[in-house]
C-alpha positions in Angstrom: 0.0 0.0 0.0 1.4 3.4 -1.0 -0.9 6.2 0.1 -1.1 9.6 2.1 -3.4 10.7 4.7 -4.1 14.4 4.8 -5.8 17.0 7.4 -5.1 19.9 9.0 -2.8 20.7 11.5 -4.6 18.8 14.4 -6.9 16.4 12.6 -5.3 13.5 14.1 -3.4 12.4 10.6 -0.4 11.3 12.9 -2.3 9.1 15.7 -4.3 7.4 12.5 -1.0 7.1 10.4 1.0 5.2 13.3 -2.2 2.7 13.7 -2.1 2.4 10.1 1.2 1.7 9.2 1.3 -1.0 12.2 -1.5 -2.6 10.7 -0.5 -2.7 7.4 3.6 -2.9 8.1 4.7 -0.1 5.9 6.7 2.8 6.4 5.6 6.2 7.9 6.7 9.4 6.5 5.7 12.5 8.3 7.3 15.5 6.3 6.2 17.2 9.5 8.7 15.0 11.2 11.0 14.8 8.8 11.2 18.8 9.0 11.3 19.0 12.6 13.9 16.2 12.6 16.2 18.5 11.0 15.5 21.6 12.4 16.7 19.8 16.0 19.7 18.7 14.7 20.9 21.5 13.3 21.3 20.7 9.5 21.7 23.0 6.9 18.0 21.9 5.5 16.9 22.6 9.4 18.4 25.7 9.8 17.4 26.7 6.6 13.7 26.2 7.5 13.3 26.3 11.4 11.7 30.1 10.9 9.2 28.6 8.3 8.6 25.9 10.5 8.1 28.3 13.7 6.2 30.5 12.2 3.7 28.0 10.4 4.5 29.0 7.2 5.2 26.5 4.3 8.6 25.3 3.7 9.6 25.6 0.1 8.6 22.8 -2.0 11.8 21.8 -3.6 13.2 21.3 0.2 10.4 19.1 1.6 10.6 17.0 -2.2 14.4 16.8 -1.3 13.9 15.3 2.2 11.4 13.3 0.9 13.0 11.5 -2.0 15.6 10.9 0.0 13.4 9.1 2.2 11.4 7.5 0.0 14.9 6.0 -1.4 15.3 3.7 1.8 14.4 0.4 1.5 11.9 0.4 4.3 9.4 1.7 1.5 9.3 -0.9 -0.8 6.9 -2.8 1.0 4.6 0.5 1.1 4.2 3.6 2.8 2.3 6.3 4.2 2.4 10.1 3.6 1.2 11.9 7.1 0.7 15.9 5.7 1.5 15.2 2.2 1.0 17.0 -0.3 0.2 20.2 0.7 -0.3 21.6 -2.4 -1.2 20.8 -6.1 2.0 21.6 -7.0 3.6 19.3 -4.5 1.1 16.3 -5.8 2.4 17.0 -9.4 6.2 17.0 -8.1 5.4 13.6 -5.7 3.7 12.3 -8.9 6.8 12.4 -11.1 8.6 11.7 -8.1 7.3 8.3 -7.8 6.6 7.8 -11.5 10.1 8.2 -12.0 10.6 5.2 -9.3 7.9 3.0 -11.3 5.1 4.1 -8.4 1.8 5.7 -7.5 -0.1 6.5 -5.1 -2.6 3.3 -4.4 -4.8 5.9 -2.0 -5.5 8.9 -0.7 -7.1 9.6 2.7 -8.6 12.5 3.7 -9.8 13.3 7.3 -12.5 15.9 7.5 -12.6 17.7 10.7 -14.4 20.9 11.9 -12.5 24.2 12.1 -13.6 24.7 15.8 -12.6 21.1 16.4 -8.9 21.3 15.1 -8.5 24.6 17.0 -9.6 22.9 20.3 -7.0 20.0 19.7 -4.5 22.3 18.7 -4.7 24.7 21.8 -4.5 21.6 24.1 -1.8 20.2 22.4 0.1 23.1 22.6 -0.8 23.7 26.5 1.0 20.3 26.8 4.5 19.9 24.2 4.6 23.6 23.5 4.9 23.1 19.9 5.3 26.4 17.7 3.3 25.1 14.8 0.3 24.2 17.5 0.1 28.0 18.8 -3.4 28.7 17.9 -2.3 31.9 16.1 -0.4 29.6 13.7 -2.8 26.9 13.8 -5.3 29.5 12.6 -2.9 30.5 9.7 -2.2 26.8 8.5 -6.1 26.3 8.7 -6.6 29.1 5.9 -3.9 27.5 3.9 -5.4 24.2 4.1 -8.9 25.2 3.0 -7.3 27.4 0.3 -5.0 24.5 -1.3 -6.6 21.0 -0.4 -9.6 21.2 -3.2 -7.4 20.7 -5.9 -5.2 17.6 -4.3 -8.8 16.2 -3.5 -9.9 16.7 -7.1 -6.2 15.3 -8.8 -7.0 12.2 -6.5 -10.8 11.9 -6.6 -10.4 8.0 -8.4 -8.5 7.2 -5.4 -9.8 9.4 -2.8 -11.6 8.4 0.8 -12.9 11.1 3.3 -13.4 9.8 6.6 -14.9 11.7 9.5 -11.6 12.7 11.9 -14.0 13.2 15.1 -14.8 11.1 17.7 -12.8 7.9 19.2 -9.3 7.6 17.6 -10.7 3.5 17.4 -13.7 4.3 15.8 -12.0 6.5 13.5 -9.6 4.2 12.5 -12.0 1.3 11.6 -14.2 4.0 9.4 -10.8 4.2 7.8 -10.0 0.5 7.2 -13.5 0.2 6.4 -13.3 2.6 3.5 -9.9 1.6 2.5 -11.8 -2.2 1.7 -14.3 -0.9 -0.7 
């Protein structure tokens, strides 16, 4: 299985991702991670992109298509994998498109978990209360929220054939199994 799951900031992509990829024993790619990853150890690709990442802004697309070919070139992910955030953008599912075509794949899926405005903000501001993370400071949160609703209709309609929209409220169990559920049909 090669797919992605997508959401906002908040929508629980992550918690879903990790009971996914245990399930299905593939490899989880988080760009979020991958960015953050770097930014704490001080690479040039984290220095370069720790304000971006601070201030909820979007990081470049030819850096996060860098760290992610690179990690999409270990062999963890032959057996399958699973985007957590990504793409962002339609220009970033055109690049990861020709990315993978130019390694003989595609994208089997693509999830989508829908989740209220208010809800994500709640989630967010709790989350933040807790780990202190700069890209869950409601201000930020807010920001990534208009950027999501702004650029995910067009990676929704490039995947439509292979698209499944799942309702990201309620139990993390119960969510899950209306996504293995939807992932059968």
């Amino acid at each position: 299985m090669r797919s992605a799951i997508v959401g906002p900031n908040g929508s629980g992509k992550g918690t879903q991702a990790t009971l996914l990829v245990r399930h299905f024993g593939i490899a989880h790619i988080s760009t979020g991670e991958l960015l953050r990853a770097a930014v704490a150890a001080g690479t040039p690709l984290g220095r370069a992109v720790a304000p971006l990442v601070a201030s909820g802004a979007l990081v470049p697309d030819e850096l996060v298509l860098r760290i992610l070919g690179e990690r999409l070139a270990e062999t963890d992910t032959a057996a399958g994998f699973l985007l957590d955030g990504y793409p962002r953008s339609l220009a970033q599912a055109e690049a990861l498109d020709t990315l993978l075509a130019a390694t003989g794949r595609d994208l089997d899926r693509v999830i989508e978990l829908s989740v209220p405005d208010e809800v994500i903000l709640r989630r967010c501001a709790e989350r933040f209360a807790i780990e202190h993370r700069p890209d869950d400071d409601p201000e930020v949160v807010r920001s990534r929220l208009t950027l999501y609703r702004t650029n995910i209709p067009p990676i929704l309609e490039r995947y439509r054939d292979r698209l499944v929209t799942v309702d990201g409220t309620g139990e993390v169990e119960t969510i899950f199994q209306a996504i293995l559920a939807a992932l059968s049909r």
